[in-house]
C-alpha positions as CSV (number, residue, x, y, z in Angstrom):
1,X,-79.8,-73.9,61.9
2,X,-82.3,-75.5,59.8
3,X,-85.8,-76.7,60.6
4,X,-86.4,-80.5,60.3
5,X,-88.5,-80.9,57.2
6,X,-88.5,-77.3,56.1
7,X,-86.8,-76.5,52.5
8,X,-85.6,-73.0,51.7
9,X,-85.4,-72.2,48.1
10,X,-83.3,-69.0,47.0
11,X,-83.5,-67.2,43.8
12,X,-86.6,-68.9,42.5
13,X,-89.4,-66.8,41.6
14,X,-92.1,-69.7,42.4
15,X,-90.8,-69.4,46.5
16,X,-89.9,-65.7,46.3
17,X,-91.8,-63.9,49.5
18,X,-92.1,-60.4,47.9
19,X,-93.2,-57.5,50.1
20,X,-94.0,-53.8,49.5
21,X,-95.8,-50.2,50.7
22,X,-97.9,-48.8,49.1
23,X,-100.6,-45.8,48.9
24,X,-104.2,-46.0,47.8
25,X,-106.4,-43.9,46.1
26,X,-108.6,-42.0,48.1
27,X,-111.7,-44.4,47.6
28,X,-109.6,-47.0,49.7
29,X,-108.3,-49.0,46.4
30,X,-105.1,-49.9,45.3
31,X,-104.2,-52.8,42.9
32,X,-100.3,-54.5,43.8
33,X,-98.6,-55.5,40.3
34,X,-95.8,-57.8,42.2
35,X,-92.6,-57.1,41.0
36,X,-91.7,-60.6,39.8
37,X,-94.8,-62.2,38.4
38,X,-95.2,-66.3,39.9
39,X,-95.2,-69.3,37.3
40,X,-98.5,-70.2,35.5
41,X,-101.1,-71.2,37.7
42,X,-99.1,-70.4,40.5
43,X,-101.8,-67.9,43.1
44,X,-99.9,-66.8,45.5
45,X,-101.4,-66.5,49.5
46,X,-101.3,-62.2,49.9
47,X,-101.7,-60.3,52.8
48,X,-101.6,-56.8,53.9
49,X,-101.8,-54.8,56.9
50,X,-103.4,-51.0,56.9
51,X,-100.6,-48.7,58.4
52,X,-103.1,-45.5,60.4
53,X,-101.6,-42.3,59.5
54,X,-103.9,-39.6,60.5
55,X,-103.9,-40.5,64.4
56,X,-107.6,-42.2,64.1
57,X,-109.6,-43.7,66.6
58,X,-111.9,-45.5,63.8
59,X,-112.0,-48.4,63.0
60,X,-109.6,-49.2,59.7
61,X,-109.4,-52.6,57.9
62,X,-108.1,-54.1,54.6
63,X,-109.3,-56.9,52.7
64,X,-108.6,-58.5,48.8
65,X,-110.5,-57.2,47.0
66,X,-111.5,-60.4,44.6
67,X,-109.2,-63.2,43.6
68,X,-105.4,-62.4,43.2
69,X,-103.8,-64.1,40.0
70,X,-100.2,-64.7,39.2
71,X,-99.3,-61.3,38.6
72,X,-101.0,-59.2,41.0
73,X,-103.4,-58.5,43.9
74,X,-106.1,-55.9,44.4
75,X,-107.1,-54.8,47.8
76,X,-109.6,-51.9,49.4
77,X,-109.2,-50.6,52.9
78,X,-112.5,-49.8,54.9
79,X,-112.7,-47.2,57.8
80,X,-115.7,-47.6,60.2
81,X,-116.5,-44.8,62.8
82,X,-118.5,-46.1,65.9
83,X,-120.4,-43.6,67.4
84,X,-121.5,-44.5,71.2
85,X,-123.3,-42.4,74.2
86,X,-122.3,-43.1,77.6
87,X,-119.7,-45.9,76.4
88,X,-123.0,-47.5,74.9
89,X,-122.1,-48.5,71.1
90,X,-125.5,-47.6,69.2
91,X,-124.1,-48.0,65.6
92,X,-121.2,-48.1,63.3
93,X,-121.7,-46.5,59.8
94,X,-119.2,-46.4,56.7
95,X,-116.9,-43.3,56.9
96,X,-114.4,-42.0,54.0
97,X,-111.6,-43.1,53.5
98,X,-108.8,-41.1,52.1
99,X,-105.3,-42.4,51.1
100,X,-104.0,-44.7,53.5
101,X,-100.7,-46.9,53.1
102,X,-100.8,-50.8,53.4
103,X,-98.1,-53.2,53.7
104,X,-98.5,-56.3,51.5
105,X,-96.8,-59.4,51.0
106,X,-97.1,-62.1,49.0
107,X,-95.9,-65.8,48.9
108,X,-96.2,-69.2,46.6
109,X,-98.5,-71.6,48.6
């Protein structure tokens, strides 16, 4: 059943969703090459979700990392370890990251 108002395009690159995994490098970096690139001009809304794999308890985040373009999107996950006394957060301080996976997906506005 179809939404009023809402058009569904199929099998056009410019209103193609395209989703992937992958792995960044160990610095947190990882630049997505989409596998169909959008129409000129077209800059597509991304997103991505860090996936933990090592059982943390830090905090781990992932953000663009600048402006993505037509043909790709480059992001860099952060990992923040709080360190508290007597359930008492006294800082958080920049911790390394390693390789993590994201999901990412990306879609014509």
């Amino acid at each position: 059943m179809a939404l009023p108002g809402v058009h569904i395009t199929h099998g056009e690159v410019a209103g193609l969703t395209q989703k992937d995994q992958l792995t960044t490098a160990t610095d947190g970096t990882v630049t997505w090459t989409y596998p169909a690139a959008y129409g000129e001009g077209v800059v597509p809304i991304v997103s991505a979700t860090v996936q933990a794999v090592d059982s943390t308890t830090d905090s781990l985040g992932v953000q663009l990392d600048g402006e993505p373009t037509n043909t790709q999107a480059k992001f860099k996950v952060t990992r923040t370890v709080t360190n508290s006394i007597l359930g008492i957060n006294l800082f958080s301080i920049p911790a390394s990251i390693g390789a993590q996976i994201i999901h990412v997906e990306a879609k014509a506005p």
